[in-house]
C-alpha positions as CSV (number, residue, x, y, z in Angstrom):
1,X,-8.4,-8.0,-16.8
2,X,-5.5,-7.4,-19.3
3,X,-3.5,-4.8,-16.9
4,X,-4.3,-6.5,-14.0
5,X,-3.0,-9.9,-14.9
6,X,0.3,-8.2,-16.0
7,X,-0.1,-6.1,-12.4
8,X,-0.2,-9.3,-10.7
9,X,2.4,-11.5,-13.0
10,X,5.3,-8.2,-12.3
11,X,5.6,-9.8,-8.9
12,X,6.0,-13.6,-10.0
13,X,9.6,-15.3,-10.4
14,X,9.2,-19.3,-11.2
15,X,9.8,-20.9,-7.5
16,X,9.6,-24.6,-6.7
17,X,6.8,-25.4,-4.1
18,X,9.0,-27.9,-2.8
19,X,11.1,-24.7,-1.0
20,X,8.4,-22.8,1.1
21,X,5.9,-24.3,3.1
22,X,2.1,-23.5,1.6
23,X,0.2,-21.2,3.2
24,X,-3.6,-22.7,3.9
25,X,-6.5,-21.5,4.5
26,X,-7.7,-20.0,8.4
27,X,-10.6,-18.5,10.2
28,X,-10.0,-15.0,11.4
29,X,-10.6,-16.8,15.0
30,X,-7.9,-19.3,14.6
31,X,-4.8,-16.1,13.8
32,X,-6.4,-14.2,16.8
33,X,-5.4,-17.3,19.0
34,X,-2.1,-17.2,17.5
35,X,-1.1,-13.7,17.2
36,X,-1.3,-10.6,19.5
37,X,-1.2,-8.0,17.4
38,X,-2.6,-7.1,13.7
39,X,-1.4,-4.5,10.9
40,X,-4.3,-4.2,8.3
41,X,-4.1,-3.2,5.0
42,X,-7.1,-1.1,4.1
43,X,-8.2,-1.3,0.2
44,X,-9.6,-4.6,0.0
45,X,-9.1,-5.6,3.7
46,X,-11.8,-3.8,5.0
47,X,-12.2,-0.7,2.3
48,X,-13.7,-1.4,-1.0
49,X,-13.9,1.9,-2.7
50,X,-14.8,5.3,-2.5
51,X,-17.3,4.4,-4.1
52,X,-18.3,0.8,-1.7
53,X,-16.8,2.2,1.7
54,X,-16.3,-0.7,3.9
55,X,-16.2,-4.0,3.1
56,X,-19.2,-6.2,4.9
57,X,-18.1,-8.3,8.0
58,X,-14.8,-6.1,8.5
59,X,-15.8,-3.6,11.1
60,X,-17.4,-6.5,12.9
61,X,-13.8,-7.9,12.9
62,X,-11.7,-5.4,13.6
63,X,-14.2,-4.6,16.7
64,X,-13.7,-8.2,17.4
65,X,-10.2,-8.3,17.6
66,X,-9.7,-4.9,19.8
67,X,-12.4,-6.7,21.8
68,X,-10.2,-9.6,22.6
69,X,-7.3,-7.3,23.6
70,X,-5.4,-7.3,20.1
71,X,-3.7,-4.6,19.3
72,X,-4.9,-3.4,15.6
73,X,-3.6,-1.1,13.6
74,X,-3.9,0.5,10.2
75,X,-0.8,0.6,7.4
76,X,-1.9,2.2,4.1
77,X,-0.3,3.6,1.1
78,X,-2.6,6.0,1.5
79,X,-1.1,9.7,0.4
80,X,-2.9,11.2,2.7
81,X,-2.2,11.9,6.4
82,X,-3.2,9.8,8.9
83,X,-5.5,12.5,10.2
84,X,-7.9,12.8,6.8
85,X,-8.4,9.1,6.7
86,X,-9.4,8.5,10.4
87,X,-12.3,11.8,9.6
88,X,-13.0,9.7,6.2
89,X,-13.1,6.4,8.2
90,X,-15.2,7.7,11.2
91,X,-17.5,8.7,8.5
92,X,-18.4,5.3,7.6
93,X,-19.2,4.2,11.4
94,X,-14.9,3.0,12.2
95,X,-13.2,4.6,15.2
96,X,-10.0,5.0,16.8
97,X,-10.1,2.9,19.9
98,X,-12.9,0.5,19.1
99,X,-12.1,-0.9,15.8
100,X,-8.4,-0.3,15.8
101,X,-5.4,1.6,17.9
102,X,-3.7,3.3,14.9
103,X,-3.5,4.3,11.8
104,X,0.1,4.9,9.5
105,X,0.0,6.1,6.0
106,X,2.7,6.0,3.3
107,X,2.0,9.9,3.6
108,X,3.0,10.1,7.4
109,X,6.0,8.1,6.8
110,X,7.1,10.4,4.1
111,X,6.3,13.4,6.3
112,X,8.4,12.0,8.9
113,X,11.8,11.8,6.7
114,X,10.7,15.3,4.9
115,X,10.6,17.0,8.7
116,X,14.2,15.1,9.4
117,X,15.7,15.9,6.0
118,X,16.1,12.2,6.0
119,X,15.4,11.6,2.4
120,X,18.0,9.2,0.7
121,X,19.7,11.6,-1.4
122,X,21.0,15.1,-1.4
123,X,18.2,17.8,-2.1
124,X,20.6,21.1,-1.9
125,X,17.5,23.7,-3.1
126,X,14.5,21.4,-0.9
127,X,12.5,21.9,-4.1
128,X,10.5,19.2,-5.9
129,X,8.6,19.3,-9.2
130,X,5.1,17.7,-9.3
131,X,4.7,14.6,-11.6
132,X,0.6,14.9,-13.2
133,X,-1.7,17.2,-11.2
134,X,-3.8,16.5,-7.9
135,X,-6.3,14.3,-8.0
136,X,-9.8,16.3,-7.9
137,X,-11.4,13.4,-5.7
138,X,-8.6,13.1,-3.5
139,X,-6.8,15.2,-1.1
140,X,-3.8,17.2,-2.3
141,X,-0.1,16.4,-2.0
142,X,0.7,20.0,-0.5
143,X,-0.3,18.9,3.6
144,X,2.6,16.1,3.3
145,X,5.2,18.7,2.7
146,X,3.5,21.8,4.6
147,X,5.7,23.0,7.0
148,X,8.7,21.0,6.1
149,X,10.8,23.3,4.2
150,X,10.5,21.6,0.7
151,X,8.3,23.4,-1.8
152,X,7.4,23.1,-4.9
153,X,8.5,24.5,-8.2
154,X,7.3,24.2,-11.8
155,X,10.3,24.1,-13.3
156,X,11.7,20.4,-13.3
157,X,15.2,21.8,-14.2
158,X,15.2,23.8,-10.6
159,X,14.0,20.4,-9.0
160,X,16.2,17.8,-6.1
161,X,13.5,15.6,-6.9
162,X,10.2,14.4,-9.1
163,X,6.9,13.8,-6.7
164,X,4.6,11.1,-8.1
165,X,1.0,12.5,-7.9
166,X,-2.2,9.9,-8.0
167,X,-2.1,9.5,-12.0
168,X,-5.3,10.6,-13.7
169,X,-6.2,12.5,-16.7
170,X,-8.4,15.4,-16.7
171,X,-9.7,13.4,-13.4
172,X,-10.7,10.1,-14.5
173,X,-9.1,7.2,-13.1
174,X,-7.2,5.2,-15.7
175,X,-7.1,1.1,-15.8
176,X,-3.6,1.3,-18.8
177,X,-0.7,2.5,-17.3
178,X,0.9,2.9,-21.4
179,X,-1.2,6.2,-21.3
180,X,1.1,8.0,-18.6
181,X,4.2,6.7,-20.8
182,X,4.4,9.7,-23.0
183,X,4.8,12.1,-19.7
184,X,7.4,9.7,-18.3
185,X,9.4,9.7,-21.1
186,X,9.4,13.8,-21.1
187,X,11.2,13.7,-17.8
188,X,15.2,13.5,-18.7
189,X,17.6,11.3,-16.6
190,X,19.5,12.3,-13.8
191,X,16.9,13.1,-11.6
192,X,15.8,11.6,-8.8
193,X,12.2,10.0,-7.9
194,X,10.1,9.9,-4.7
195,X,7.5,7.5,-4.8
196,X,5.6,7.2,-1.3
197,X,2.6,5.1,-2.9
198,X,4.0,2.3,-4.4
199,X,1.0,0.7,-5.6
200,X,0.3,-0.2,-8.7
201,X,-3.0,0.0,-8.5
202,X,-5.7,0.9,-6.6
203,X,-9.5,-0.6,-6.7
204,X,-12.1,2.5,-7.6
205,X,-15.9,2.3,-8.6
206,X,-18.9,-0.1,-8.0
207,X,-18.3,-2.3,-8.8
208,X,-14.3,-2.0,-7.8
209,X,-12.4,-2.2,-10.7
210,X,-8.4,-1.9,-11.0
211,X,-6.9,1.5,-12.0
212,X,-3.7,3.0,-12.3
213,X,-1.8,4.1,-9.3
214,X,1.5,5.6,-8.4
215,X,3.7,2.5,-8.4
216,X,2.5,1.9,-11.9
217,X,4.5,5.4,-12.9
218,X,7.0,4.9,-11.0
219,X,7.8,1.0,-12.5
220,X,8.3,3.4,-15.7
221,X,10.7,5.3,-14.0
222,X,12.3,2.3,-13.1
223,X,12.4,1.0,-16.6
224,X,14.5,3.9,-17.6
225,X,17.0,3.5,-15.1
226,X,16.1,6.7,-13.3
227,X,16.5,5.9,-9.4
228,X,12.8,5.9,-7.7
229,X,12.7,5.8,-3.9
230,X,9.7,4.2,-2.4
231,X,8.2,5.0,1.1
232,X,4.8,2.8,1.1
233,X,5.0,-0.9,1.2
234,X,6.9,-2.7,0.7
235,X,9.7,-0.5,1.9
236,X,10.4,-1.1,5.2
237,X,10.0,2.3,6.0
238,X,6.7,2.5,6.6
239,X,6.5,-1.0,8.5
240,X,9.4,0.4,10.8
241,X,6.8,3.5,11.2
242,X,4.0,1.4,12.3
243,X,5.7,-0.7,14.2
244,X,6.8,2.1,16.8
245,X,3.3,2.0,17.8
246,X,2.8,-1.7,18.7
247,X,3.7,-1.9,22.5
248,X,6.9,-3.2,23.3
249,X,6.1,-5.9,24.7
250,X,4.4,-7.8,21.5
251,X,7.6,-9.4,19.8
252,X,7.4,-9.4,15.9
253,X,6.9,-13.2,15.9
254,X,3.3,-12.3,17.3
255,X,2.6,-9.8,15.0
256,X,0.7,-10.1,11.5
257,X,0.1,-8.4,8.6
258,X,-3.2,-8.8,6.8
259,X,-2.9,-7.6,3.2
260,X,-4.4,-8.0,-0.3
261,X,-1.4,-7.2,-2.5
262,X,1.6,-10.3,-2.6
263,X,4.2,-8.0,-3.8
264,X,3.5,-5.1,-1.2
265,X,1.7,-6.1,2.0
266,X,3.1,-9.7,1.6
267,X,6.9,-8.9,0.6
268,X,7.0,-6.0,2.8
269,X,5.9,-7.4,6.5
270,X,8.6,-10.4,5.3
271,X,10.7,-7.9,4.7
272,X,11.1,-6.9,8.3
273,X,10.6,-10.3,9.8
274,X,6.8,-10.2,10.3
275,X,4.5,-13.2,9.3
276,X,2.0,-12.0,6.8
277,X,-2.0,-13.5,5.7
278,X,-3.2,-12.7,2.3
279,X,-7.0,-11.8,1.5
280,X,-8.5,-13.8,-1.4
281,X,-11.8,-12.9,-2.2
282,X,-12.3,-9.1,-1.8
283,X,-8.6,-8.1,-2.8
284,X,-6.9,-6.5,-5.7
285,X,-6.0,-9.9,-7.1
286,X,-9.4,-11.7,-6.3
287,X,-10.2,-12.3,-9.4
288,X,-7.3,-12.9,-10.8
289,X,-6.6,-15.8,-8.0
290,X,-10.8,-17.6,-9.1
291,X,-9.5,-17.1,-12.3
292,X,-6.6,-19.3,-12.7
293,X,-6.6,-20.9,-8.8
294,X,-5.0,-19.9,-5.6
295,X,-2.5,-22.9,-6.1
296,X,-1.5,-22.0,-9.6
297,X,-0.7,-18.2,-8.7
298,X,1.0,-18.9,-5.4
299,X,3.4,-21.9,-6.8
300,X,4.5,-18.7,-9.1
301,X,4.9,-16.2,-6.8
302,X,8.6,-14.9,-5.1
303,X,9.4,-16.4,-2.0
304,X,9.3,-13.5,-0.2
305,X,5.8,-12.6,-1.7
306,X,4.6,-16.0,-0.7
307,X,2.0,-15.6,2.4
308,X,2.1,-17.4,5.2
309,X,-1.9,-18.0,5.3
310,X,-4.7,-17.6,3.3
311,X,-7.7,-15.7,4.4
312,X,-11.1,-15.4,2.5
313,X,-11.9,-11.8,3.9
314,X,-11.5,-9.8,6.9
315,X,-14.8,-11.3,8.8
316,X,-16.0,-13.9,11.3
């Protein structure tokens, strides 16, 4: 509960109430009168866990909303492609078409500016040197840069860049991000970091507990003035992905993002001018917001983290 509170309380800058208007509480029904189309988060939206699968109520929802001619789509920091989490998804009963239109991970977006040689800074050799070691429960880094002409070497000296892999050690999830310090602080300065999850954490297990993601290793980074470049939310980069694939006829004012995280889902859709509803009871910072009250944590939060409602869970 520790690392969590301090996950949350990174995102919070004092903010008088009196200058953003609160967000209250809806019924799923009530935003699909309102809006046309819907960008879902999926860890604690309508995923639990590995372990949990989906979330009870949301694939009723999301059928829901495709049934009443919404379009739906899927934005994740996932790092993996789009194409491994639709297989992992249909698995568990949700398909393309009848519970949502699309699907955009932080790993397709970073594909996308790999393929371009779009990347924000020079990469002269298109090496990169791995940051910690794949995950053994999750897929490997290699498909996001297969094929794009940037490979990997073990010698960080030879590297344009450092690639943040999901942290673990000797494949157990972690719930302290201090433990990864020691392997951040053995990577010198003047190198430059690609973070395309910028999560901080992630919830694994049943029950789902917090543990330690790439945006937590990265905030390290950060702390030592090493320049990290972020592709997940909240960079706009990945919103600007997904948002090619809403027709082009929906205008961004009916257009909402449904997330769980303020200082990602919530500060992101802001972030390119979409209105944004934050989950409060299956989320990443559910119980952090019973804990010390909905009120307290929002009257605390950044403006541009501030949502614009409040939505128990993804259900009807």
């Amino acid at each position: 509960m520790y690392y969590l509170t301090l996950f949350f309380t990174s995102f919070l800058l004092i903010a008088s109430s009196a200058c953003h208007a609160e967000a209250r509480e809806v019924a799923l029904e009530e935003l699909s009168s309102r809006y046309e189309a819907f960008l879902l988060d999926a860890h604690g939206v309508f995923w639990g866990s590995s372990a949990v699968g989906l979330l009870p109520g949301a694939a009723a929802a999301m059928k829901y909303l495709v049934s009443e001619g919404k379009c739906v789509g899927i934005v994740t920091n996932s790092t993996q492609l789009g194409a491994k989490e639709k297989e992992k998804l249909r698995r568990y009963g949700l398909y393309e078409g009848v519970h949502y239109h699309f699907l955009v991970t932080a790993a397709d977006a970073a594909r996308e500016l790999l393929l371009a040689k779009a990347l924000p800074f020079a990469t002269p050799r298109c090496k990169y040197w791995l940051f910690g070691a794949p995950h053994p429960h999750f897929g490997s880094h290699l498909p996001i840069f297969e094929g794009t002409g940037y490979v990997e070497t073990k010698e960080l000296s030879e590297a344009d860049f450092v690639h943040i892999s999901i942290p673990h050690i000797e494949g157990v999830d972690q719930e302290d991000p201090e433990v990864f310090r020691k392997w951040v602080e053995a990577v010198g300065t003047g190198v430059e970091v690609l973070c395309v999850s910028p999560d901080r954490f992630a919830l694994e297990g049943s029950p789902p507990s917090p543990v330690v993601r790439q945006g937590s290793i990265a905030e390290m980074f950060v702390e030592r003035k090493i320049p990290v470049h972020m592709v997940g939310k909240p960079s706009s980069i990945i919103y600007e992905t997904a948002l090619r694939q809403v027709p082009r006829h929906i205008p961004k004012e009916k257009i909402l993002m449904i997330g769980d995280t303020p200082g990602t889902d919530i500060r992101g859709a802001h972030g390119v001018g979409l209105d944004a509803a934050l989950i409060t009871k299956t989320g990443v910072v559910a119980e952090l917001l019973e804990k010390e009250g909905i009120a307290s944590c929002l009257d605390r939060l950044a403006l541009d983290d501030q949502p614009d409602f409040l939505l128990e869970r993804l259900a009807k």
